[in-house]
N, CA, C and O atoms as a DFTB+ gen file, in Angstrom:
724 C
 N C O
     1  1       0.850      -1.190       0.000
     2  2       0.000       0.000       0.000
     3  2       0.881       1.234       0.000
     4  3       2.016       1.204       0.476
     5  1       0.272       2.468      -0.614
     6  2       1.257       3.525      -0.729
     7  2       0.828       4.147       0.392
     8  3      -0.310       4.128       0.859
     9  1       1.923       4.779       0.861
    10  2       1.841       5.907       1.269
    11  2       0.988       7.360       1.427
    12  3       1.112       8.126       0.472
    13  1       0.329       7.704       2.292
    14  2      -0.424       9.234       1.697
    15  2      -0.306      10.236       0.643
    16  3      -1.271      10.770       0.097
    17  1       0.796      10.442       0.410
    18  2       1.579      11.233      -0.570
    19  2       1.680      10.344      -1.565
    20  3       1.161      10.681      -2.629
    21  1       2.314       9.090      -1.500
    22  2       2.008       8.278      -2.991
    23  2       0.820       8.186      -3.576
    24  3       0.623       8.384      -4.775
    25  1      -0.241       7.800      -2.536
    26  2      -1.278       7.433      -3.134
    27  2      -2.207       8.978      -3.617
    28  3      -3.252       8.784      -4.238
    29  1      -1.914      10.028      -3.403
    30  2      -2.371      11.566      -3.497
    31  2      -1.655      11.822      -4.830
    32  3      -2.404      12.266      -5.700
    33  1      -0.310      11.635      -5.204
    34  2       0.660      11.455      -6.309
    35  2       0.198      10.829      -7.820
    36  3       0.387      11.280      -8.950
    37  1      -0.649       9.308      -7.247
    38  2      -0.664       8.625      -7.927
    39  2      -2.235       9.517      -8.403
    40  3      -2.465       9.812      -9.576
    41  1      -2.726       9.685      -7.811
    42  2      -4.490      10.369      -7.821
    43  2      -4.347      11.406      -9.033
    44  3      -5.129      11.520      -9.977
    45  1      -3.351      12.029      -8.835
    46  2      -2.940      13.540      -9.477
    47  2      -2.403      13.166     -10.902
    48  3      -2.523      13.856     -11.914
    49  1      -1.616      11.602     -10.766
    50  2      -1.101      11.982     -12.604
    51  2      -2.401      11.293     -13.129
    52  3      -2.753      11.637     -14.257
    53  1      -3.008      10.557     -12.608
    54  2      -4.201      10.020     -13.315
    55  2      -5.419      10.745     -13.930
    56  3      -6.116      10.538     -14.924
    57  1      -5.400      11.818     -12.800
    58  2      -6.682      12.429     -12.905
    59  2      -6.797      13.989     -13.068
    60  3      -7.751      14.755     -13.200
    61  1      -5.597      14.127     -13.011
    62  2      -5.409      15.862     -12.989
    63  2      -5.632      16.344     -14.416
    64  3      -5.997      17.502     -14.617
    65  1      -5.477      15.703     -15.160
    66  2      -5.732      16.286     -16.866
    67  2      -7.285      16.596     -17.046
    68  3      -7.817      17.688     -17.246
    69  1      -7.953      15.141     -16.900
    70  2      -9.164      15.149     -17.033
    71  2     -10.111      15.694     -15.922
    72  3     -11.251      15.347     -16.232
    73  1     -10.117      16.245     -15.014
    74  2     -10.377      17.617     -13.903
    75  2     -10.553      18.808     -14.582
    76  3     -11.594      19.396     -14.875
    77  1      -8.869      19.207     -14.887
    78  2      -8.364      19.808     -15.278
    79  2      -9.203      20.826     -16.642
    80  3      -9.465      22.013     -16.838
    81  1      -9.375      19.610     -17.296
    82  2     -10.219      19.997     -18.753
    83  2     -11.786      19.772     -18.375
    84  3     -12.650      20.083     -19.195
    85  1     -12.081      19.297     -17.279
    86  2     -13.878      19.654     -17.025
    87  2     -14.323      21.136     -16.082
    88  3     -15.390      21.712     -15.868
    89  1     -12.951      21.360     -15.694
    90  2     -12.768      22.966     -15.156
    91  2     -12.632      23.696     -15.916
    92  3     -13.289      24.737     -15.896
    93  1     -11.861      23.470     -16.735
    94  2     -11.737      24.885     -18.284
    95  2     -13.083      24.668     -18.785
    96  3     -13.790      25.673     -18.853
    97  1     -13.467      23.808     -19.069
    98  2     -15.585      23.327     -20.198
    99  2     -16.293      24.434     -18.969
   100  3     -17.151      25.181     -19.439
   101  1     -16.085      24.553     -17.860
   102  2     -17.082      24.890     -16.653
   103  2     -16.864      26.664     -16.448
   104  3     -17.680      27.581     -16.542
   105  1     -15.299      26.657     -16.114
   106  2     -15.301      28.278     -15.636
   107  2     -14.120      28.741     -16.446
   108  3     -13.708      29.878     -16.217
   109  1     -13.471      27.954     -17.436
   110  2     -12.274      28.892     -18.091
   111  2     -11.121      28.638     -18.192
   112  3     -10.939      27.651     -17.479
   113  1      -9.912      29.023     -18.800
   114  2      -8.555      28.689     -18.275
   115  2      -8.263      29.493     -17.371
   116  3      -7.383      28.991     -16.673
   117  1      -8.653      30.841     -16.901
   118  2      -7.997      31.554     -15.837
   119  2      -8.665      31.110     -14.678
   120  3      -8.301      31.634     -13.626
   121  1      -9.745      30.089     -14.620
   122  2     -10.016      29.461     -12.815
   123  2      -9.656      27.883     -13.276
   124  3     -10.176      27.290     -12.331
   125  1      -9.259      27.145     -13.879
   126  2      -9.316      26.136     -14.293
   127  2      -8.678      25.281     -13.021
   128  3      -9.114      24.440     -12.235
   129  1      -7.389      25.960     -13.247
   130  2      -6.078      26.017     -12.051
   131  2      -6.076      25.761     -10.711
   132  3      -5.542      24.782     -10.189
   133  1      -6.666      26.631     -10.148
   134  2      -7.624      26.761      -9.092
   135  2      -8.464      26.114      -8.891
   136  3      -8.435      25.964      -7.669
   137  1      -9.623      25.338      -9.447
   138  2     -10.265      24.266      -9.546
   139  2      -9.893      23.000      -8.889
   140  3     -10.273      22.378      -7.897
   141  1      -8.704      22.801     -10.127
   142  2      -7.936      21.384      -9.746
   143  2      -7.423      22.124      -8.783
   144  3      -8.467      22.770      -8.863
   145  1      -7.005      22.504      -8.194
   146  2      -5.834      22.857      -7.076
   147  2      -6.621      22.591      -5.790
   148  3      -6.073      21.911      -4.922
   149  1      -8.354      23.254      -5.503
   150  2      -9.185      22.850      -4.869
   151  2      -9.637      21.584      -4.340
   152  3      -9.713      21.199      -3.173
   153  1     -10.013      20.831      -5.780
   154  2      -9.684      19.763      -5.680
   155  2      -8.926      18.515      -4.897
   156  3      -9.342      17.663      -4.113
   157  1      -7.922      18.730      -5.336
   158  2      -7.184      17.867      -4.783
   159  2      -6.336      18.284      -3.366
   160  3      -5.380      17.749      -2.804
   161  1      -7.080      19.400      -3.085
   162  2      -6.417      20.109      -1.323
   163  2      -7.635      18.899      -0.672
   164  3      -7.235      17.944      -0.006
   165  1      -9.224      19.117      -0.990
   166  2     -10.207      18.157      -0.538
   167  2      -9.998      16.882      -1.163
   168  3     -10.682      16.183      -0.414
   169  1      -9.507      16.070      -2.050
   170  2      -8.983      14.695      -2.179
   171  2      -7.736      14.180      -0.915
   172  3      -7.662      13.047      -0.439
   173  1      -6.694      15.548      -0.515
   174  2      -5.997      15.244       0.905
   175  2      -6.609      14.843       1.465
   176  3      -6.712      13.632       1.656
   177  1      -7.450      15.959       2.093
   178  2      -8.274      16.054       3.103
   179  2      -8.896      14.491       3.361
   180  3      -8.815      13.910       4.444
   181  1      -9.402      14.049       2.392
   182  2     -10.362      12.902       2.041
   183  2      -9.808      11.490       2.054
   184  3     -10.155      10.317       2.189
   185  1      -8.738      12.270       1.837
   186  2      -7.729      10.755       1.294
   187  2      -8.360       9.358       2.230
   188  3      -8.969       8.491       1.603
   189  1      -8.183       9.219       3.659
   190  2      -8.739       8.051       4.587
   191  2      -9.982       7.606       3.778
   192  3     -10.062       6.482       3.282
   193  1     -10.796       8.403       3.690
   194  2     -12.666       7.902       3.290
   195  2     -12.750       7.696       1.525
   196  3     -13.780       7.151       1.127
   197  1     -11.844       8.057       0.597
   198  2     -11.649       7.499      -0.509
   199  2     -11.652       6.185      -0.895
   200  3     -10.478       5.887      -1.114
   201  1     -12.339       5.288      -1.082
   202  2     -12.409       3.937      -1.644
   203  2     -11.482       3.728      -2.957
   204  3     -11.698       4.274      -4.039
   205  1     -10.678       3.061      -2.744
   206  2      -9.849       2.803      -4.291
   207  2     -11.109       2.392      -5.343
   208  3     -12.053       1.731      -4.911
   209  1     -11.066       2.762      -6.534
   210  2     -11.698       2.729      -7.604
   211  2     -12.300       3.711      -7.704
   212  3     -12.362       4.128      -8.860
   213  1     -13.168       4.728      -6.411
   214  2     -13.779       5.317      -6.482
   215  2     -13.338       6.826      -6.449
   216  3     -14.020       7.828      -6.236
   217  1     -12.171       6.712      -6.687
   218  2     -11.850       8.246      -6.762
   219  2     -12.092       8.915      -8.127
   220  3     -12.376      10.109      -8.023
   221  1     -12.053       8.487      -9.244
   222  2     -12.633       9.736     -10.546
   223  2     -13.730      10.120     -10.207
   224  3     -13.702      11.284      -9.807
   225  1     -15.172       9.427     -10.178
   226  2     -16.214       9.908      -9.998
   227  2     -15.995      10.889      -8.914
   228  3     -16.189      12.055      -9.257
   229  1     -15.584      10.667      -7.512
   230  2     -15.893      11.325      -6.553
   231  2     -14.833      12.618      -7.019
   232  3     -15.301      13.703      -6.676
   233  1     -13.812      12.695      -7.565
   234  2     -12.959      14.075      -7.981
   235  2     -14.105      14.772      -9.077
   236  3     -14.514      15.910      -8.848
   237  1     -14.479      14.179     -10.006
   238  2     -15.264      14.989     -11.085
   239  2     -16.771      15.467      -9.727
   240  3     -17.118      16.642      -9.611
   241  1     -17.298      14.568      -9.055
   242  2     -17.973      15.469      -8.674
   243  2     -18.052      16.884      -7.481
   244  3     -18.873      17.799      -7.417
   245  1     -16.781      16.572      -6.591
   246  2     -16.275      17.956      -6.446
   247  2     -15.546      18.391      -6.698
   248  3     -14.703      18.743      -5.873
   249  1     -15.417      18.661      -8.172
   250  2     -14.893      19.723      -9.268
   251  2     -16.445      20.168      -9.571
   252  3     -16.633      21.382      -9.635
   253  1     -17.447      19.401      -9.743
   254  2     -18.715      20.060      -9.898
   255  2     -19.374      21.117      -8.891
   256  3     -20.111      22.080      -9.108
   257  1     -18.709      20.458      -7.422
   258  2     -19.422      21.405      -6.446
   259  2     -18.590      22.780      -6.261
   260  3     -19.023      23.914      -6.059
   261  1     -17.321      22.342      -6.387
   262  2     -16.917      23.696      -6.292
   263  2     -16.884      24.172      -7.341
   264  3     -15.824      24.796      -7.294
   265  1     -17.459      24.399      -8.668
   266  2     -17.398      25.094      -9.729
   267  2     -18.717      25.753      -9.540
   268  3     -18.956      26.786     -10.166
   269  1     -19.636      25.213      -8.687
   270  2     -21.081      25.658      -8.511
   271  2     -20.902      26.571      -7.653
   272  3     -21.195      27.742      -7.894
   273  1     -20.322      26.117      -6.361
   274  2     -19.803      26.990      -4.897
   275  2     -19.108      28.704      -5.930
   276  3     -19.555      29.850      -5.879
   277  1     -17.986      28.173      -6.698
   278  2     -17.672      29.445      -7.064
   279  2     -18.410      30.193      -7.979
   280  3     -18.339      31.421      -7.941
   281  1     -19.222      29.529      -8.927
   282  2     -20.426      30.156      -9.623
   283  2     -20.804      31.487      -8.640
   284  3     -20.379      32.642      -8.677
   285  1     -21.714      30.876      -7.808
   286  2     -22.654      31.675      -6.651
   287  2     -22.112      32.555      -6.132
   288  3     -22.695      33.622      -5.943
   289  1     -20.319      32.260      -5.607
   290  2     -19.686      33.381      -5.338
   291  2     -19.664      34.695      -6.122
   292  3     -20.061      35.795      -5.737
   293  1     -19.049      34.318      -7.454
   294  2     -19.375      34.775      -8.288
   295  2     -20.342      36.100      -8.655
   296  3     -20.011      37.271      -8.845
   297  1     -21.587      35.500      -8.680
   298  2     -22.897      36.087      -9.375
   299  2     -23.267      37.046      -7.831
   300  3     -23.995      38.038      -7.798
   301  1     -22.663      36.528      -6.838
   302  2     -23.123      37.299      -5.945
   303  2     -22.114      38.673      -5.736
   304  3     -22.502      39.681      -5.145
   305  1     -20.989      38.547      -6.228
   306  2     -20.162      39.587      -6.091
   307  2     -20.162      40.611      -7.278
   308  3     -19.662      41.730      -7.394
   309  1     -21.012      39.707      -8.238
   310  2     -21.204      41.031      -9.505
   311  2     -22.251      41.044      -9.494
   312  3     -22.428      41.084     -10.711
   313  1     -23.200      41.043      -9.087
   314  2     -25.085      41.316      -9.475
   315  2     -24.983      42.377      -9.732
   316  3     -25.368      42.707     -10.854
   317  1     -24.437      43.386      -8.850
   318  2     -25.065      45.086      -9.189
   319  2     -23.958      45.250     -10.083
   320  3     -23.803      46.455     -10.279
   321  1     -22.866      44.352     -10.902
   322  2     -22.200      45.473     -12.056
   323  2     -22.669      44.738     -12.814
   324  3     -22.703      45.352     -13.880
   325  1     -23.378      43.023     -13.048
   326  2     -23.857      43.034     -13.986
   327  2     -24.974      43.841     -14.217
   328  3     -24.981      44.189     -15.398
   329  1     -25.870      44.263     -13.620
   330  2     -26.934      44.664     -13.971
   331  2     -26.990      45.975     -14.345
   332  3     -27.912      46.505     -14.966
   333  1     -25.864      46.551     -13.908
   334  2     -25.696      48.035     -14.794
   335  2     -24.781      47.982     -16.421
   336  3     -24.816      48.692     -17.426
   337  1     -23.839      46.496     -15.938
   338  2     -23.144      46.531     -17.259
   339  2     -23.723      45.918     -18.276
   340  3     -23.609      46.408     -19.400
   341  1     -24.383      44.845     -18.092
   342  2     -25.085      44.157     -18.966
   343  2     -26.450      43.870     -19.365
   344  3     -27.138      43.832     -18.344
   345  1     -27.155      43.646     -20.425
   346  2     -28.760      42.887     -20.821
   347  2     -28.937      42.168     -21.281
   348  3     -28.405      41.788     -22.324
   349  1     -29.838      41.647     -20.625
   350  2     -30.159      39.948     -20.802
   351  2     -29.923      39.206     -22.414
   352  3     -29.702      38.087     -22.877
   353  1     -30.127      40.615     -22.901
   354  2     -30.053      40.035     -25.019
   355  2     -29.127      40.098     -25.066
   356  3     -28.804      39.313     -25.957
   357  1     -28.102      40.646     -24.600
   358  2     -26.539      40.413     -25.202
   359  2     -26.190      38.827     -24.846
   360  3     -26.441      37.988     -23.981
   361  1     -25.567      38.947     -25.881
   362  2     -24.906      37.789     -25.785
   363  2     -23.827      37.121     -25.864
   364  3     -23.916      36.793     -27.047
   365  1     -22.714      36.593     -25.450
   366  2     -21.092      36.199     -24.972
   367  2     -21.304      35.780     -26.565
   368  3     -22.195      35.057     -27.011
   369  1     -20.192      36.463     -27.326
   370  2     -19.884      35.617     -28.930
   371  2     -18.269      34.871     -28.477
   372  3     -17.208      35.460     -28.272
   373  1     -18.486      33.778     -28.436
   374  2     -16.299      33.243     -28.632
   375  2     -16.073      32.845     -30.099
   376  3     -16.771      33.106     -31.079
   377  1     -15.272      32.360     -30.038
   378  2     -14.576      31.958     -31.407
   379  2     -15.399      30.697     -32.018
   380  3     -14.965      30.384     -33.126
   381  1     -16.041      30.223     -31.750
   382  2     -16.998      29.317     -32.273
   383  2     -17.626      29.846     -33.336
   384  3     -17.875      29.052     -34.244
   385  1     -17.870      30.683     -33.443
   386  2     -18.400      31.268     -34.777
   387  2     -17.837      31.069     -35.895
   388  3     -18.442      30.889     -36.952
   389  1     -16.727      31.085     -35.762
   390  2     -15.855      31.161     -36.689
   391  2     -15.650      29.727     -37.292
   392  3     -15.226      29.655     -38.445
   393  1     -15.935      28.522     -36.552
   394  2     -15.443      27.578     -36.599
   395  2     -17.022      26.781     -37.653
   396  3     -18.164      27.187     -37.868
   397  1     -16.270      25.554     -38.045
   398  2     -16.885      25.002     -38.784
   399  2     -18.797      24.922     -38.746
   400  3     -19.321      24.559     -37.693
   401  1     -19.450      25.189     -39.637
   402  2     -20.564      25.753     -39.299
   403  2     -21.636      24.351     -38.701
   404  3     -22.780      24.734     -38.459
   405  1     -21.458      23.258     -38.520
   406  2     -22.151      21.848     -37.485
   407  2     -21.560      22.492     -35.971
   408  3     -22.280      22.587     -34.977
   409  1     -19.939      22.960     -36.016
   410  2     -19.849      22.910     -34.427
   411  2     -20.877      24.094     -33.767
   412  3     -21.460      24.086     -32.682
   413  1     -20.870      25.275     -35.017
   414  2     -21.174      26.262     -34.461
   415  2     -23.031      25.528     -34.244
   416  3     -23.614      25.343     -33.176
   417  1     -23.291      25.392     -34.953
   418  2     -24.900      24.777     -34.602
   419  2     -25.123      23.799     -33.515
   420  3     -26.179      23.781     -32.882
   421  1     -24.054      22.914     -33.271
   422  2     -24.191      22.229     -32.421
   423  2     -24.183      22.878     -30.700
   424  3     -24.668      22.336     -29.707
   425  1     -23.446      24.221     -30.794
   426  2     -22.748      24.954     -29.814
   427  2     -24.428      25.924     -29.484
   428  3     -24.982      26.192     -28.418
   429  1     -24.832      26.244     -30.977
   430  2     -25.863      26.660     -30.281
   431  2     -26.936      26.206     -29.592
   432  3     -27.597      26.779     -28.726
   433  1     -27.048      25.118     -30.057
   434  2     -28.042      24.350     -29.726
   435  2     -27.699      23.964     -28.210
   436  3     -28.606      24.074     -27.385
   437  1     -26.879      23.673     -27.943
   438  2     -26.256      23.215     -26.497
   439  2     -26.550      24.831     -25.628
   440  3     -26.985      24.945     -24.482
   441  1     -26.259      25.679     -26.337
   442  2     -26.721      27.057     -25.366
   443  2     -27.977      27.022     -25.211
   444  3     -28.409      27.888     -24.450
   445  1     -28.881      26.181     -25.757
   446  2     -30.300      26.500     -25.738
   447  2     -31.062      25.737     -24.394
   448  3     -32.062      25.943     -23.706
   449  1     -30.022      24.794     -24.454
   450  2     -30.788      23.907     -23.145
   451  2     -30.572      24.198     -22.041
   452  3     -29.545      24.876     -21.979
   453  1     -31.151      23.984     -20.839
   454  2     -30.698      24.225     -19.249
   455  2     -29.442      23.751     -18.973
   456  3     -28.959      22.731     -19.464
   457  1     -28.819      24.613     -18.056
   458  2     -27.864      24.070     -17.358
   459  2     -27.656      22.863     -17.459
   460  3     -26.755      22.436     -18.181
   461  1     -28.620      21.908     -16.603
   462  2     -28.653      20.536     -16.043
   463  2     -28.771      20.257     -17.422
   464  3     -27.791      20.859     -17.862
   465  1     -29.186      19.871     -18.141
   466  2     -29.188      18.556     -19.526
   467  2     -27.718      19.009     -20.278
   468  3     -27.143      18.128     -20.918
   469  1     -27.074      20.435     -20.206
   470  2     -25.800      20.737     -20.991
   471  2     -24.958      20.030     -20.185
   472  3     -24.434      18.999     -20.607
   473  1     -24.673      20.606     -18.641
   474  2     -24.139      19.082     -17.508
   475  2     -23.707      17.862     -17.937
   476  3     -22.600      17.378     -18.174
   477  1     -25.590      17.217     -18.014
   478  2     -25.584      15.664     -18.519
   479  2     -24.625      15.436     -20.134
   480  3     -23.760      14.576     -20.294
   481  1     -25.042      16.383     -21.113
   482  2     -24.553      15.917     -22.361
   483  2     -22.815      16.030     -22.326
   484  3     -22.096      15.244     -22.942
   485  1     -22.322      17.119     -21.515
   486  2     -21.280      16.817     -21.953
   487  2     -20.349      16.168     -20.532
   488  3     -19.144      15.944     -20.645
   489  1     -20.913      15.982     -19.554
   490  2     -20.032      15.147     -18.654
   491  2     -20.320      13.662     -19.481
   492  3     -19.466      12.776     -19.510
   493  1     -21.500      13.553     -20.067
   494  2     -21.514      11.965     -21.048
   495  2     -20.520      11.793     -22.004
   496  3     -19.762      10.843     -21.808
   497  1     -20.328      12.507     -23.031
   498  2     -20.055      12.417     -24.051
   499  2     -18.190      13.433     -24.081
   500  3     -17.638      13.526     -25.178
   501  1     -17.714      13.856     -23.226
   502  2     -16.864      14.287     -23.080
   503  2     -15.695      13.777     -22.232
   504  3     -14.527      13.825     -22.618
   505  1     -16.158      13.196     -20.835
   506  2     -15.007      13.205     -20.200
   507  2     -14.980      11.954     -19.807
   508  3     -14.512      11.678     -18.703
   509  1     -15.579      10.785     -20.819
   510  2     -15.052       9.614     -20.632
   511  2     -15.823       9.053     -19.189
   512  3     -15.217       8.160     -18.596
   513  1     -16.730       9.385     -18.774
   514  2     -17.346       8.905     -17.611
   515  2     -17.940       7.672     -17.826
   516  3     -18.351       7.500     -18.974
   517  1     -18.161       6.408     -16.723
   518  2     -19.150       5.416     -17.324
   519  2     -20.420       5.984     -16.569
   520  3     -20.320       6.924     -15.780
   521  1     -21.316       5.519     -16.784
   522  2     -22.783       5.793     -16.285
   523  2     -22.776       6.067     -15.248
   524  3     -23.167       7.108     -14.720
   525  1     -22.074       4.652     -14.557
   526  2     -22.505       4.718     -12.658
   527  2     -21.147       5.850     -12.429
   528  3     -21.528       6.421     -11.408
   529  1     -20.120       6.337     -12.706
   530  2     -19.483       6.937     -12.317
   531  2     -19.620       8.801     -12.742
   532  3     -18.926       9.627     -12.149
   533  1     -20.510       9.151     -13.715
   534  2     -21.221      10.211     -14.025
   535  2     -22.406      10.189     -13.520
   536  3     -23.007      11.264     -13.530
   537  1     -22.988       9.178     -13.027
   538  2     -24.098       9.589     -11.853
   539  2     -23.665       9.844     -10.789
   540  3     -24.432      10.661     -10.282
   541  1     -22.628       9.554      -9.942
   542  2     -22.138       9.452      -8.911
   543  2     -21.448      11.205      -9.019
   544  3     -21.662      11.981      -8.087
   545  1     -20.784      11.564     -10.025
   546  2     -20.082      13.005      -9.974
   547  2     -21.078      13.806     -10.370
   548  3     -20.769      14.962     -10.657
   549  1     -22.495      13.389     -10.479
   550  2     -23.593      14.200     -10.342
   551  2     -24.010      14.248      -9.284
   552  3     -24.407      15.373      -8.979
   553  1     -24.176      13.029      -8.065
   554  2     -24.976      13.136      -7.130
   555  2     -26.312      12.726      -7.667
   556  3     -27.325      13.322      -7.300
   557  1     -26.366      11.627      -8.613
   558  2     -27.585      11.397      -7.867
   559  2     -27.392       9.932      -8.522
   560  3     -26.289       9.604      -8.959
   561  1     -28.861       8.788      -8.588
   562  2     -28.427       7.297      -8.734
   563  2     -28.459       7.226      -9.685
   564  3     -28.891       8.176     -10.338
   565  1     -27.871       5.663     -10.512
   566  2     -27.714       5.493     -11.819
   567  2     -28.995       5.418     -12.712
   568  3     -29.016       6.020     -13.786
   569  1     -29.893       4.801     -12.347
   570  2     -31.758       5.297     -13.082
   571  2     -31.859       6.461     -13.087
   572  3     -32.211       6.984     -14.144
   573  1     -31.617       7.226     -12.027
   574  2     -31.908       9.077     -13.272
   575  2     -31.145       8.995     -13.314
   576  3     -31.125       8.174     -12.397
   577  1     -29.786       9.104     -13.677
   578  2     -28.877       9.711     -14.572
   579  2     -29.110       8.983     -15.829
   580  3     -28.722       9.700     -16.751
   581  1     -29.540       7.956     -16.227
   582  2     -30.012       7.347     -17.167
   583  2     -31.104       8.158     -18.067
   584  3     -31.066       8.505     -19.247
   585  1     -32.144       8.335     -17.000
   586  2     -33.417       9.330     -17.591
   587  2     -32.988      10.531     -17.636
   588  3     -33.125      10.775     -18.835
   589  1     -32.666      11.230     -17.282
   590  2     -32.058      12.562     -17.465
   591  2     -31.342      12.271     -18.559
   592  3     -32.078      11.927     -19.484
   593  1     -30.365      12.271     -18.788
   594  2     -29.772      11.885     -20.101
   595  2     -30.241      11.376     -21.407
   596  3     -29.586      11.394     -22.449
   597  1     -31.550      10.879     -21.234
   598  2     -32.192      10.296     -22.190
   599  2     -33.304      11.512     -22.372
   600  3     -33.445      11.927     -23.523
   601  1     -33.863      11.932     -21.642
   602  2     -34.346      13.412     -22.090
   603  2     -33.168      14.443     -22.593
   604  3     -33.372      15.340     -23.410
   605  1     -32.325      14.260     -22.180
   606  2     -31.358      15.435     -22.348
   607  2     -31.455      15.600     -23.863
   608  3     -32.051      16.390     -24.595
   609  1     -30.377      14.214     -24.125
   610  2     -30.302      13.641     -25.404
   611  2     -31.961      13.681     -26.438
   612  3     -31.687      13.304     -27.577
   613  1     -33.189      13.958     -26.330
   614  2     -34.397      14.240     -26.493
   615  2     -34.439      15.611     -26.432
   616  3     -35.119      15.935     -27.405
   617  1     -34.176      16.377     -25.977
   618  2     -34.158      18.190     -25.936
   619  2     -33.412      18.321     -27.576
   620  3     -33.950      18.745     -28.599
   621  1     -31.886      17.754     -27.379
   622  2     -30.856      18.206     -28.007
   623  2     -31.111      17.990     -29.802
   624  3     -30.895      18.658     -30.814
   625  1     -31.649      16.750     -29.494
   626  2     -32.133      16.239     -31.075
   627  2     -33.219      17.330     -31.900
   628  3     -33.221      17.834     -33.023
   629  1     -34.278      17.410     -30.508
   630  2     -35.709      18.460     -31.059
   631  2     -34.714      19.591     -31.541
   632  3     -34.549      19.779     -32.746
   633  1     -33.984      20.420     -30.485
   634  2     -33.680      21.764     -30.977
   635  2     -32.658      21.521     -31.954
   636  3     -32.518      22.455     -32.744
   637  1     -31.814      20.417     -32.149
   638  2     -30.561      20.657     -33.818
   639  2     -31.742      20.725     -34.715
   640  3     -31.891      21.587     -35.581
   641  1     -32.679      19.642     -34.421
   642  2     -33.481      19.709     -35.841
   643  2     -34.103      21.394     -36.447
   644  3     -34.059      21.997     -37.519
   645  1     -34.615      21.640     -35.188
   646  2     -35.341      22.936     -35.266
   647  2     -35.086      24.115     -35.754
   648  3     -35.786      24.889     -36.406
   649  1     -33.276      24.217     -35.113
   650  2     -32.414      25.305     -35.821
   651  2     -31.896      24.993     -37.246
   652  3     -31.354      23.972     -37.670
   653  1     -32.168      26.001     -37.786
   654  2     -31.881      26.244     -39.531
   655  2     -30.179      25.641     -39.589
   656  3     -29.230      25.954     -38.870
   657  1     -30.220      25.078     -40.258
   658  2     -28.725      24.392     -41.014
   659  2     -27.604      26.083     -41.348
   660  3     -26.411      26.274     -41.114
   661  1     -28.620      26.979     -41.934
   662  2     -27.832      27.894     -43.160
   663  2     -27.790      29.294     -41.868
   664  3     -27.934      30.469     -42.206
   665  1     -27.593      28.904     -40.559
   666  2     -28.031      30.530     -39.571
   667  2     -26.372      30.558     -39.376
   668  3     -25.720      30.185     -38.401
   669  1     -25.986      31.038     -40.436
   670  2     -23.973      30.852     -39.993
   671  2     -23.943      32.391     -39.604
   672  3     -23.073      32.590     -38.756
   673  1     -25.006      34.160     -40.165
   674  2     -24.006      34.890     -39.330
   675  2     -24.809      35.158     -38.268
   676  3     -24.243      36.005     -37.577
   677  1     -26.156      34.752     -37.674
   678  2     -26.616      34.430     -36.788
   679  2     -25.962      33.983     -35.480
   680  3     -26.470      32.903     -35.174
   681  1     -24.815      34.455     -34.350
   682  2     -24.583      34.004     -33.778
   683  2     -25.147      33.775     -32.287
   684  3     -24.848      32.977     -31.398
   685  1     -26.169      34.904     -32.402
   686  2     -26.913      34.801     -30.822
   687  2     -27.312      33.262     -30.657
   688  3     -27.376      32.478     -31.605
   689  1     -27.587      32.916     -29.242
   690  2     -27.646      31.569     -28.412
   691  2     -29.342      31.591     -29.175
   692  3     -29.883      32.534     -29.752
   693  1     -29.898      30.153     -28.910
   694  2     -31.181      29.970     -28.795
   695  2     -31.814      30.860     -27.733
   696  3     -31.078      31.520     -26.999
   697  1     -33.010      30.910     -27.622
   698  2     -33.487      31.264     -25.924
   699  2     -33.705      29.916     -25.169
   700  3     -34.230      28.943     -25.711
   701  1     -33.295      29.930     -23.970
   702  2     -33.277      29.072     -23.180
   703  2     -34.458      29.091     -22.569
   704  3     -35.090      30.087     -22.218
   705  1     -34.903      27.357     -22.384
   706  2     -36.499      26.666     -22.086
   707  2     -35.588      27.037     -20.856
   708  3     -34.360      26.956     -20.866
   709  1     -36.536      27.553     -19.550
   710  2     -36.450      27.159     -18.080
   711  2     -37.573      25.964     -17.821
   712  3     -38.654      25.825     -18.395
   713  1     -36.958      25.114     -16.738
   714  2     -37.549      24.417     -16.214
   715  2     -38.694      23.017     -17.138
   716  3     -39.774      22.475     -16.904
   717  1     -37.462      22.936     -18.393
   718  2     -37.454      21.943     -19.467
   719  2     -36.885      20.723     -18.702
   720  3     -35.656      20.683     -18.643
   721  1     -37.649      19.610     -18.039
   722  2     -36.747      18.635     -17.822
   723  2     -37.749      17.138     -17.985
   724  3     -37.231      16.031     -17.843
């Protein structure tokens, strides 16, 4: 058996990439860093109550909580400059636009859905999760994460179909369904 530090060592080359890159998808490269760094201060912390096998899921899902935790921080420390700096119709353009015109449709379409089903689609289809271990870094059991995902995947299909193939200088987001689930 390793050591604390080995076995914290061993945690980090395994898993620090793929953290790493579900922190940049979440808040960016300038908190990405910080994320993982969070992370794995609470994987120390944790280290005793960690079950071998079970550490990806349980790292991806607090990389989820604290990306949420810092969300809230966040929104609570800018409310009053967003609301003088910004309106609700504007809209964040990145370089996706630019990019091949399926990603850009696909990108919009993914802006169109809630939070929670964008979550589900791309902790599925992105970071290599199996089912029971992307339910688990969701928090909740493997039958909904199943159904959730299967609606998700049901949102995503309705709205590609829906959005026009040819909307390339169109870059505003869909409007987002609340409380679509």
């Amino acid at each position: 058996m390793h050591s604390p530090s080995g076995r914290m060592t061993d945690l980090f080359r395994a898993h620090a990439d793929d953290i790493h890159a579900y922190a940049r998808w979440r808040v960016g490269d300038g908190e990405a860093g910080d994320v993982v760094g969070e992370v794995f201060l609470a994987a120390w912390r944790s280290l005793d109550s960690l079950r071998p096998g079970e550490e990806r899921p349980w790292l991806f899902g607090t990389a989820r909580r604290i990306v949420l935790a810092r969300r809230r921080q966040s929104l609570a420390r800018s409310a009053l400059t967003s609301r003088l700096t910004a309106t609700r119709d504007s809209a964040v353009v990145d370089g996706m636009a630019e990019q091949v015109v399926l990603t850009d449709r696909v990108r919009r379409v993914l802006d169109s859905l809630s939070e929670a089903d964008r979550e589900l689609l791309i902790t599925a289809s992105w970071f290599d999760l199996s089912p029971a271990e992307a339910a688990k870094a969701l928090g909740v059991s493997r039958p909904t994460y199943a159904v959730r995902l299967h609606r998700a995947r049901s949102r995503f299909r309705a709205a590609f179909h829906r959005l026009p193939a040819d909307r390339r200088a169109d870059t505003r987001p869909m409007p987002v369904r609340e409380g679509a689930r």
